[in-house]
N, C-alpha and C positions, 0 to 999 in steps of 0.2 A: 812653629818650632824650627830652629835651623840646623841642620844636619853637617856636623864639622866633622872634619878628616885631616887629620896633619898632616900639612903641605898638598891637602888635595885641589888647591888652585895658584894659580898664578906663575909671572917669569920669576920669581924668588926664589922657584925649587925647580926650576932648568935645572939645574945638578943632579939632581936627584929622580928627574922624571923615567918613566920606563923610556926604553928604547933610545931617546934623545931624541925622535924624530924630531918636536919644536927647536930645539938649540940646533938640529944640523942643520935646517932651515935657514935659522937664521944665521949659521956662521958660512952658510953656502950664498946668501946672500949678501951679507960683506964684502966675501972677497967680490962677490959678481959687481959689487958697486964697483970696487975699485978698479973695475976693469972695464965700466961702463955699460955693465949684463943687468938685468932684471928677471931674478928668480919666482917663479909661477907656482902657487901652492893655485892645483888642482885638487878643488872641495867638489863632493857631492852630497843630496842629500839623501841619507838611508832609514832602513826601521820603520818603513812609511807600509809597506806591504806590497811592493808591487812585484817581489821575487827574484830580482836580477842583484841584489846585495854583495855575493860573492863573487860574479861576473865582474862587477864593477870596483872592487874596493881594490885590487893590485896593481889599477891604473891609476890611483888617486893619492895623496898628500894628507887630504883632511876629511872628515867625516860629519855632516851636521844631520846629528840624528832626534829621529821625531820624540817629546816627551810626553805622548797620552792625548793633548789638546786636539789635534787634529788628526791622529794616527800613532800606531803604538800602543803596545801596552809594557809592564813589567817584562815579561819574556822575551819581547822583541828588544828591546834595550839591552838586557843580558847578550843576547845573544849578538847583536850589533855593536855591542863595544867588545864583546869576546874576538869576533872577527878584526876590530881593525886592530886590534892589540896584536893578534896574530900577521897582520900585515905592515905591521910598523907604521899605523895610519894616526896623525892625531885626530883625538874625539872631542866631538863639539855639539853643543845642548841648538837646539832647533826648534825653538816657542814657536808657539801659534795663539792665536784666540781661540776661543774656548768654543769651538766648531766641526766635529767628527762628521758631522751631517754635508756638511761642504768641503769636507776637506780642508779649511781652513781658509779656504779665499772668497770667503764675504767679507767684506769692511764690515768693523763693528763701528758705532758712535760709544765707546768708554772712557770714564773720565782717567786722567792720567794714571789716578791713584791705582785703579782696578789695574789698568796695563800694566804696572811695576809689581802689582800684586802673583799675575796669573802667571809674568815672566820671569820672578824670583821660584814659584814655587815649583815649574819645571827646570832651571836651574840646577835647584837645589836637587829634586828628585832624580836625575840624569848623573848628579855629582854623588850621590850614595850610590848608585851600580858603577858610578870608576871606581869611585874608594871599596869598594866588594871585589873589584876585580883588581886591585892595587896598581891601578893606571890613576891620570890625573886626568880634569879637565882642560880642555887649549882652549877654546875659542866659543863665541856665541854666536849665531846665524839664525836671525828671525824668519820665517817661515809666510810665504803667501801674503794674504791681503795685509799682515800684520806689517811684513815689509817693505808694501807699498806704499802704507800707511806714513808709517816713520819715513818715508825719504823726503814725503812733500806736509806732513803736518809736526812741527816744532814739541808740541807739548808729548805727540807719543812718543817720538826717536829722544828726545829727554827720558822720559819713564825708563823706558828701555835700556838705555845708557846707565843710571842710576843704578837700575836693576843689575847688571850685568858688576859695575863699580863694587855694590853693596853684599853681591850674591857670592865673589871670588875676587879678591884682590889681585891684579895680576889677567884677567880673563879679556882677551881680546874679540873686540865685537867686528863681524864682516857686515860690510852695508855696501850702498852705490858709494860713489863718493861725489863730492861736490852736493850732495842734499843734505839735508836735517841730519842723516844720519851722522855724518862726518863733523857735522855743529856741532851735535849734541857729543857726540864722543869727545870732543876737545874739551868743551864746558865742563866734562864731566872726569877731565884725565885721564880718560882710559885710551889702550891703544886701539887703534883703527885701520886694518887691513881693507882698500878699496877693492871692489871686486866687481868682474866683468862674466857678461853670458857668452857664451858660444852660439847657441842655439835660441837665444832671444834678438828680436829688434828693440830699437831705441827709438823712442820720441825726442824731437830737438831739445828736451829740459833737461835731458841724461837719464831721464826714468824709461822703464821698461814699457812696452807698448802693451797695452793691456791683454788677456791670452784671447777674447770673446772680439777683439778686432782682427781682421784680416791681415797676414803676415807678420801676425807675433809671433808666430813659432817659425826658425829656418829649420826646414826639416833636408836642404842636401848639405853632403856629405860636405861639399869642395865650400861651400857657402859658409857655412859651420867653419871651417879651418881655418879658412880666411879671414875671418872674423874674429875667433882666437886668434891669430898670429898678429891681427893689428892690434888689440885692445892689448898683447902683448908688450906692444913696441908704443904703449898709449898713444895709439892714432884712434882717430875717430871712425867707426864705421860707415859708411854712405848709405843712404844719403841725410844721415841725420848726424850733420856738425855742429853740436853743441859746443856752447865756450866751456862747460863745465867739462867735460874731457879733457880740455888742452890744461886744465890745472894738474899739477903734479900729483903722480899716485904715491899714496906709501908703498916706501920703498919694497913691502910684502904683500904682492897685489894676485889676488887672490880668483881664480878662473874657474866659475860654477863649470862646473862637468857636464857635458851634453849625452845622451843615450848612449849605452857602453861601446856599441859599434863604430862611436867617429872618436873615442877616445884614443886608439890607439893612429889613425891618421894622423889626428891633431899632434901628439908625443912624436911623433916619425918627421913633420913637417919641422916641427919646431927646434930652433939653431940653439934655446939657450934652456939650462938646467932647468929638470922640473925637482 
């Protein structure tokens, strides 16, 4: 059953959204073009349970909150889109596979159909508590193995894409860029916000180093800033210069949020609008 809400998605009711935070975004990013600036929508993700929610959403832009598959439930969504509405933060649906037991980062083997299936129906259910809380949906951000999955295999970052296409007209999907994910978004007409870690390494392909290898997590502070401040200025981090970095990012490039403690560093170091 699909759960519709007038104007509860997409850029069509930019006009009409609460707060405007997506359209200042975006007209805060125009003019930056034209001045040769690249504006930073810092996402994190929330509603997962790990407590720090409010800590963290006053430093942030965007919101990719959990929908039940991997963490979450009803209450926690209520109350995580009640907060970023209170913080003028846009809210964004955050699929997983169908895995609370792992948290959501075991790779499944599912055929495409199931992925489009599991990633419309958290979609959709994320999109009934905006529309309860008469906010809109912005964006989609796949969650753990699901979007590791999509950056290096074609038929899931399809699914997904589709999903996202079919679930909200208008709903922007965040992935890496230069992988499947950003294929599949094009294929699939929707738009595509490239987005970078702070607090993750890179493997030479532009995918994330996996977290069960040694220094996939940056956990200093100055490490972390530095690292934002390049994938900013889309330089490649060292020592892993991948060519798929040096292609151009969408113009709304999109900066996962590291632990709430280097959040405001990284805002303090950084020369251009968040």
């Amino acid at each position: 059953m699909v759960y519709k809400c007038p104007d509860a998605f997409g850029r069509d009711a930019d006009r009409k959204r609460r707060h405007a935070t997506p359209m200042q975004l975006k007209r805060i990013t125009e003019a930056g073009l034209k001045k040769g600036m690249l504006t930073t929508d810092i996402n994190c993700d929330m509603g997962e349970g790990i407590g720090n929610d409010a800590q963290l959403m006053p430093f942030i832009s965007s919101a990719n909150i959990a929908c039940g598959f991997h963490a979450g439930n009803a209450d926690t969504m209520q109350q995580t889109v009640q907060l970023a509405i209170h913080h003028h933060v846009a809210v964004g649906a955050h699929p997983s596979y169908d895995d609370v037991a792992n948290f959501g980062r075991m790779a499944m083997e599912l055929p495409a159909s199931e992925v489009y299936d599991i990633v419309c129906s958290q979609i959709k259910t994320l999109a009934a508590v905006c529309c309860s809380n008469n906010t809109l949906l912005h964006h989609v951000k796949p969650h753990g193995a699901l979007y590791n999955t999509a950056a290096k295999d074609l038929p899931t970052a399809q699914a997904i894409a589709r999903a996202v296409k079919d679930c909200g007209p208008g709903l922007i999907l965040y992935g890496l860029p230069g992988t499947y994910m950003q294929q599949a978004a094009a294929e699939a007409g929707i738009a595509f916000w490239g987005e970078a870690f702070a607090d993750r390494s890179y493997q030479p392909d532009g995918t994330l180093t996996p977290r069960q290898q040694p220094g996939a997590l940056i956990s200093n502070t100055a490490a972390a800033v530095q690292q934002a401040l390049h994938k900013q200025k889309q330089l490649p981090p060292s020592p892993a210069r991948s060519s798929r970095w040096m292609l151009p990012l969408s113009a709304y490039m999109a900066m996962e949020c590291m632990p709430w403690n280097l959040c405001k560093p990284f805002i303090a170091h950084s020369a251009l609008p968040v």
